[in-house]
Structures are given as C-alpha cells and as structure tokens.
N, C-alpha and C positions, 0 to 999 in steps of 0.2 A: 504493500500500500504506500510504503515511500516515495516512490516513483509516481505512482499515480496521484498521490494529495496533489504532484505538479504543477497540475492540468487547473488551469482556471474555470472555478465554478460560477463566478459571477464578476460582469464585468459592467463599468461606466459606460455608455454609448458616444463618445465623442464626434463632433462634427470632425468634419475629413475634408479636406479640399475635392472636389470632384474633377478627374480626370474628363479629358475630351474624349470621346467614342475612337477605338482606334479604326485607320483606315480601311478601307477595302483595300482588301486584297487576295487574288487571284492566285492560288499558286499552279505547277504545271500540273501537281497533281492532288488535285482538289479531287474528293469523293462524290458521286455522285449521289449519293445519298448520306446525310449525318443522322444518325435514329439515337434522339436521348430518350433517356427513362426518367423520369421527376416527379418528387411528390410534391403536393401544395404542402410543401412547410415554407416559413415564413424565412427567408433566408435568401442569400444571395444571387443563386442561383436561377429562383423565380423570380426574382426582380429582372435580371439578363434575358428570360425568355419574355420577361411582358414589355420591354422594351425592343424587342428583336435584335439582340446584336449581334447573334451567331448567323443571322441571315444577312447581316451588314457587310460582316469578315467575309464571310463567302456564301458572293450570289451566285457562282453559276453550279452550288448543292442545295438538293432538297433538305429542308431541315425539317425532320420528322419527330415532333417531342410527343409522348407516350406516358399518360398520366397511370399511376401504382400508387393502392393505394398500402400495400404491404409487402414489405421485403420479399417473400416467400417466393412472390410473383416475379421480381425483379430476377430473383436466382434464377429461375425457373428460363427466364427469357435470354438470357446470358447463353445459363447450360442449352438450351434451344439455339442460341446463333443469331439471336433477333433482334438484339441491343448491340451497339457500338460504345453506347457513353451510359450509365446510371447512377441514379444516386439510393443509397441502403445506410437502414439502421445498423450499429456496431451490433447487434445478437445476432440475423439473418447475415449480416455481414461474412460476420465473423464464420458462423456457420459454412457460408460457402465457400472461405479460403481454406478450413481445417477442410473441406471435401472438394480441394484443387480443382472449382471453378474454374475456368480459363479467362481470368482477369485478374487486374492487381489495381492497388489503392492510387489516385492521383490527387486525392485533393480531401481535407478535413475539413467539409464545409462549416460546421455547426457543433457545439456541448449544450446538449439541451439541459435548458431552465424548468421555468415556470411554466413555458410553451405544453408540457404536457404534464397532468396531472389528475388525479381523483376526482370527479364531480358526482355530487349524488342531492338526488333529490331532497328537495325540503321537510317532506312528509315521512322521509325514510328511515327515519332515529338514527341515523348514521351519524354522528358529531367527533368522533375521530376515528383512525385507522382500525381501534379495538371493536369498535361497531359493528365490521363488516360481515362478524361472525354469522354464519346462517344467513345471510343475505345474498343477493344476487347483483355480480360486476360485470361486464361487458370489456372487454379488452379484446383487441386482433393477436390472434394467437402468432407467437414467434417474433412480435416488435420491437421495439422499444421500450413502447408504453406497458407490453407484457411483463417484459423482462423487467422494468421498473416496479408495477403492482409485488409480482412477487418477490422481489428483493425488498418495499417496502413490508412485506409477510411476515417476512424471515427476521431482515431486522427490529419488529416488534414482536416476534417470537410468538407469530401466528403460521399454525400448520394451513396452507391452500386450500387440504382437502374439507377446511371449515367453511370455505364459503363456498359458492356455486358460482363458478367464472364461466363465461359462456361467450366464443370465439366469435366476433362479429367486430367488422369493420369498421372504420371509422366515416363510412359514405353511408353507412347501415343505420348505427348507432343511433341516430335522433330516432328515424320512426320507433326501432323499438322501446326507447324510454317517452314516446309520446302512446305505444299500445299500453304501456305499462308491464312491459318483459323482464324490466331490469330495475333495480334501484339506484344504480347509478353507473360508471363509468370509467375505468384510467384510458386516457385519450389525448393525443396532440391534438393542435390548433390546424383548419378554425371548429371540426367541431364540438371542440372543448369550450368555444365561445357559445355556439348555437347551444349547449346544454343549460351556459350560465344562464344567458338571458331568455332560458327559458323555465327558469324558478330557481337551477341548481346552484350548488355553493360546492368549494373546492374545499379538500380535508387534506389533501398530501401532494405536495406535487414532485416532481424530478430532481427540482433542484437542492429540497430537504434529504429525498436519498441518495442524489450523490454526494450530497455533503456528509452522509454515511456510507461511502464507497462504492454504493451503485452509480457509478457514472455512463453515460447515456451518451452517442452522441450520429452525427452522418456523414457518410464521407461519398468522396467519389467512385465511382471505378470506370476503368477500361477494356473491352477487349485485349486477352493479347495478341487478337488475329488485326484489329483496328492501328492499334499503336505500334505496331510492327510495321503496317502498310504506310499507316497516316502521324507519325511524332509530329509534324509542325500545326497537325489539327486539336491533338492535343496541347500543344505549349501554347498556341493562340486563344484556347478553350479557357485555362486558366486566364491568360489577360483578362480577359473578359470577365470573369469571375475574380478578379481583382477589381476590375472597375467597377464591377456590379456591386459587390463587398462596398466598396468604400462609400461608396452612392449611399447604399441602404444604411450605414453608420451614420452618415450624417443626416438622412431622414429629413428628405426636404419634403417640401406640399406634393411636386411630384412625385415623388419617389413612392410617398405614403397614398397617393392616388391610384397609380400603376397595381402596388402591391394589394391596395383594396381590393380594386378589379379583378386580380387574379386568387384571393384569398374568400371573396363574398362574405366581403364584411365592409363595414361604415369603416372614414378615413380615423376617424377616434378611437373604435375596436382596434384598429389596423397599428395606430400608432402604441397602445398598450401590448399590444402581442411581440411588436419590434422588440422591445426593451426584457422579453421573456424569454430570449433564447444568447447564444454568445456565438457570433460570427466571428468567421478567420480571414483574413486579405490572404494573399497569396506571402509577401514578407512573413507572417507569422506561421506559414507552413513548415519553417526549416527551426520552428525555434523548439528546444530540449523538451519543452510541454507538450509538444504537438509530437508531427510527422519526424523530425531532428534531419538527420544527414549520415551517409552511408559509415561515417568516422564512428559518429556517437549518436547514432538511432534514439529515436525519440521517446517520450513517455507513451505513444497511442501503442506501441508495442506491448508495451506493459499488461496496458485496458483491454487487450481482444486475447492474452492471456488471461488476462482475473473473469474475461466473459466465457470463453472458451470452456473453462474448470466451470464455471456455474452451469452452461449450457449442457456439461457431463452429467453435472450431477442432476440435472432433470432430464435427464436420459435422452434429451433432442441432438444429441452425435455420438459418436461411437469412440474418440480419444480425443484430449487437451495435447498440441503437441508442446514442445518445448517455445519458452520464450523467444529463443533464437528463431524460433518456424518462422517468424514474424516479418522480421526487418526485411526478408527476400521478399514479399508482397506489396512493400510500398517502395513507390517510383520516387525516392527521394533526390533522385541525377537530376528530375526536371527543376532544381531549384537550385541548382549547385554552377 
C-alpha cells in the first residue's frame, strides 16, 4: 500500500491556459478507419470527442466512437478485433491484461472520486454503509463501481452475500429504481446524478474507499495490431487528450457546455460532476504516481497488482501475476 497511498486521491481543479486545436494533418499513412471505444464518464476524453478533434487531426479517417457502457464489453471487442483505441475501468482492465488481451495501456485518463458512489433511496432506511444489510444494490457487475461497492463491504466488515446485488447497468439502472427493483445503487456519473435528483442521497462514494485503498480508476488502451500499424495515431491521440485535459481543468462556459451535451445533464450538474473525478494531462503521465517511465515504472503498476489479488480472491481470474507482469503492459516510451 506504500506505493499506492502515491496516487493522488483528490485534487484542486486549477485553470490551465488553453492550448490552440493542433493542426491538421494528413499523414501518408492515415487509417482508414479510427474505431474508439468511450464511456460517458466525465473526463477528458469526452470532452475531445464533443468537440471533434480527432476528426480535425485527420480528415481523410473515419472516426468511429463506440459508446460501453461496461468494461466486460470493451474486453470482449478488443478480444473480437473490433476496437482500435478504448477506454476500461482498472478491474475489467486489469482482468484483460492478466488474460493477455492483445492490447497495452496508453494513457491514465482519470482516479475516480466522488464521480461514483452509493445512492439509495430516501424511503430505504439505508443511512450508512451498515444499512445495506438485507437490502437490494444495483451495480454493473465486473466495474469499477463493483469492484468499489464490494471493497467498501469488506472494509466495513460486511460479508456480500448479506445483501442482494443484482448486475444491471448503469443505462438500466434508473428504470429499475423508478419500478422499485432496487433500493439503491453504487454507480458513476451521470447516472448517479439522475438517481440524486430523483429523491436519492449518496452514503459512500469512491473517493472514501480509496482513501481506504480501494483505489479506482480508467485508463486507455490500444490494439497491439493498431499501434504497431499506426504509433503517430496514437502519439497524436494523446495531444489531443492533452488538450482536451487541460481545457476541461480549466472549465470554461464552453467546455462545461460541450460536456453537458455529451453527459445529459444541466451546465451546473455538469460543473459539480467536473470537480468529482481527478484528471491527468499527458505531462503527469510519466510522473512516479501514475504511468512513471521504463527506468522506475510507476505507482499504476502497483494498483492492477493490489486489483489483480482482489479480483482472485473473488474468483473473476484464474492467477495474480507478479508485480513485474505489469510494467510490460504500459506504453511508457510514448512519453519518454
């Protein structure tokens, strides 16, 4: 856990000078097709698609983005051949490196906060995590938000098989706590918004249990049939995800417009969900908390170890490999 306290759980949002859109540009060997995988989480990424800038960098590729709304899927489309570029929670992540995916890590977008957490109904007698006992929670099984519910369990020294967790989606998730299926929720944003402002109140969220060592967070990946063919479309990918990053740090009207747009929420939702999660520029990729560098490999190594053993020990893989399994997974050259 030395290693991992590293990782910053919460951070200021500081304004950022906003970079100028980089130019077009045509290389000889532009793909004809770029297919990303993206979830609506609130983060830099989706700010870069609601402004188009991967269609800016290069017009003469189709740019095909491909909304998941759970890792499971993501692996699934990879192992299928059918993504180029995705972004995955560290548990499904992590999952598909211990089960040698054909892909490797490019970028640590996000350590989620607040952005996901426990909501439960008003009516539910639910008032802290000891509640949940005998009651019914809704989580996407193999997420984030999973893999945080039960690590908040464990750390309050609640066995799972006490409550009734029941595997549904986060695009699912409202109808069933509007049939009354569930009594509440562990869920990212946005909707973990749509629960609140629809009576519910939040008991636990991500950012309490990483601050008890369930740390949580999303990163990139690539083909390694992609990245082999196309490196300058990923190092260009990143810019963009630098600028998009920086943009969304500083949180202007636009910025907080676009992301509404793409989030389906009000620009005031929009701007309280910002400040819930902890974004990385492309600079703080190589730094010793993060991604680090081929010399002295970074703390994220650590994290898809300490996920890795948990993921054992709930029987969703077959081994934890060694810590070292790791560093060979992340593309740490592109920032060197």
């Amino acid at each position: 856990m030395s290693r991992l306290s590293t990782i910053t759980l919460a951070a200021a949002f500081l304004a950022a000078v906003l970079l100028a859109a980089p130019a077009s540009t045509s290389y000889a060997a532009d793909p004809a097709v770029i297919r990303i995988g993206y979830f609506q989480s609130p983060n830099g990424e989706l700010l870069a698609k609601g402004r188009g800038l991967l269609a800016a960098r290069f017009p003469d590729s189709k740019i095909e983005y491909i909304k998941f709304d759970v890792g499971r899927d993501v692996n699934a489309a990879f192992a299928g051949g059918s993504l180029d570029i995705g972004t995955i929670g560290t548990p499904p992540g992590t999952a598909g490196l211990v089960n040698e995916l054909p892909y490797k890590i490019y970028y640590l977008h996000d350590i989620i906060g607040e952005s996901e957490a426990l909501v439960v109904k008003s009516s539910s007698g639910i008032n802290a995590i000891e509640d949940v006992k005998g009651k019914t929670i809704a989580t996407p099984f193999g997420s984030t938000s999973h893999f945080s519910f039960l690590q908040a369990l464990k750390q309050n020294g609640i066995d799972y098989k006490e409550v009734k967790i029941l595997d549904i989606t986060g695009q699912d998730v409202l109808a069933a706590w509007t049939r009354g299926d569930i009594d509440g929720a562990y869920i990212w944003q946005p909707a973990q918004q749509k629960l609140i402002d629809d009576g519910g109140k939040v008991v636990v969220t991500s950012l309490q249990v990483a601050q008890n060592g369930g740390i949580t967070g999303e990163f990139g990946l690539v083909a390694d049939k992609f990245y082999a063919e196309h490196p300058e479309v990923v190092r260009a990918y990143i810019e963009i995800l630098d600028q998009a990053t920086k943009e969304y740090k500083a949180a202007g009207d636009e910025t907080v417009g676009i992301l509404a747009s793409e989030l389906g929420l009000s620009p005031e939702e929009t701007r309280s969900v910002i400040g819930q999660i902890v974004v990385l520029d492309a600079a703080e990729q190589k730094d010793p908390r993060y991604l680090g560098t081929k010399a002295k490999p970074g703390a994220l190594a650590a994290l898809l170890k300490q996920t890795a053993d948990f993921l054992l020990a709930e029987k969703a893989i077959r081994t934890s490999p060694p810590e070292s399994f790791f560093p060979d997974k992340i593309l740490v050259e592109l920032y060197e």
